[in-house]
C-alpha positions in Angstrom: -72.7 -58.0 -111.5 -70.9 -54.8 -112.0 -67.3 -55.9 -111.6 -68.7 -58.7 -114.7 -68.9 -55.9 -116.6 -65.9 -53.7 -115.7 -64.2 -56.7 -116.4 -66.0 -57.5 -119.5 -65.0 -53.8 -121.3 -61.2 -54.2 -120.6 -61.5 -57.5 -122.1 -63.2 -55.7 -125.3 -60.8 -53.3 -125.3 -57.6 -55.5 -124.6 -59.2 -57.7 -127.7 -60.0 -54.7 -130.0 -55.9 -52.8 -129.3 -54.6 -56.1 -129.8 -56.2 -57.2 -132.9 -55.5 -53.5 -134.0 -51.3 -53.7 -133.6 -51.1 -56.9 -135.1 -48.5 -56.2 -138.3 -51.0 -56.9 -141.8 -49.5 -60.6 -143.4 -49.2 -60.4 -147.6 -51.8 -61.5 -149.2 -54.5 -60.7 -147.0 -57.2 -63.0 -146.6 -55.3 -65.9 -149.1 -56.6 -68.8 -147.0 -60.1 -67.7 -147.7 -59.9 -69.5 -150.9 -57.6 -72.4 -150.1 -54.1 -70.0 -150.6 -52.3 -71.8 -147.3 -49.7 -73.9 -147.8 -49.3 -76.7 -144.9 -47.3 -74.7 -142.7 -50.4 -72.2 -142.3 -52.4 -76.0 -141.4 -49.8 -76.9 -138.8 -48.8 -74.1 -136.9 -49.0 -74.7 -133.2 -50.1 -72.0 -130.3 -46.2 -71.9 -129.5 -45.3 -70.8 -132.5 -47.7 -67.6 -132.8 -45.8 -64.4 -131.9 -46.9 -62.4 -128.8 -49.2 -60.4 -130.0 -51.2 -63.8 -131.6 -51.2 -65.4 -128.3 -52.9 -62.5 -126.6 -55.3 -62.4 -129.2 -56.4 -65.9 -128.3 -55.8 -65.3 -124.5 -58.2 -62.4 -125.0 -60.7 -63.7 -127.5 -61.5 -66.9 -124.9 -62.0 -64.7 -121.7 -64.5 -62.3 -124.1 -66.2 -65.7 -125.0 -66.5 -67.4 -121.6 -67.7 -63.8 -119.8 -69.8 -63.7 -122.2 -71.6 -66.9 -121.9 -71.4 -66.4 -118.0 -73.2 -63.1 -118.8 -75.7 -65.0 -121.1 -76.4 -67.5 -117.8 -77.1 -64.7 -115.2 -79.0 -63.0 -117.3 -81.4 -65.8 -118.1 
C-alpha cells in the first residue's frame, strides 16, 4: 500500500511541474466562451507538443491510481 502512495506523490508532482512549465497560449481561457476556431476542435494527441502529452500521460496515471486507491480503500 505504501509503494501506491510513493508512486501516487511523484505522479502529483510530475502533473503539478508539468502543468506549471507549460508556455501561457494568448487569449487565455477563449474557448470558454466558444473563442476556438476548428483547428482548436480537431487537434489530435500527435499534434500536442511534449510537454501536452506528458500532461495527459500524467493526468491518466493520477486518475487510474486514484480510483485503485478508491477500491482498496473501500
Amino acid at each position: 500500500m505504501q509503494a501506491w502512495m510513493i508512486v501516487q506523490i511523484f505522479i502529483s508532482v510530475g502533473l503539478i511541474l508539468v502543468v506549471i512549465f507549460q508556455p501561457r497560449k494568448a487569449g487565455m481561457g477563449g474557448g470558454i466562451f466558444g473563442g476556438m476556431t476548428r483547428a482548436d476542435r480537431s487537434s489530435k494527441f500527435k499534434n500536442l507538443p511534449v510537454l501536452g502529452k506528458l500532461t495527459v500521460v500524467f493526468a491518466i496515471a493520477f486518475m487510474v491510481i486514484s480510483l485503485i486507491f478508491a477500491f482498496l480503500l473501500t
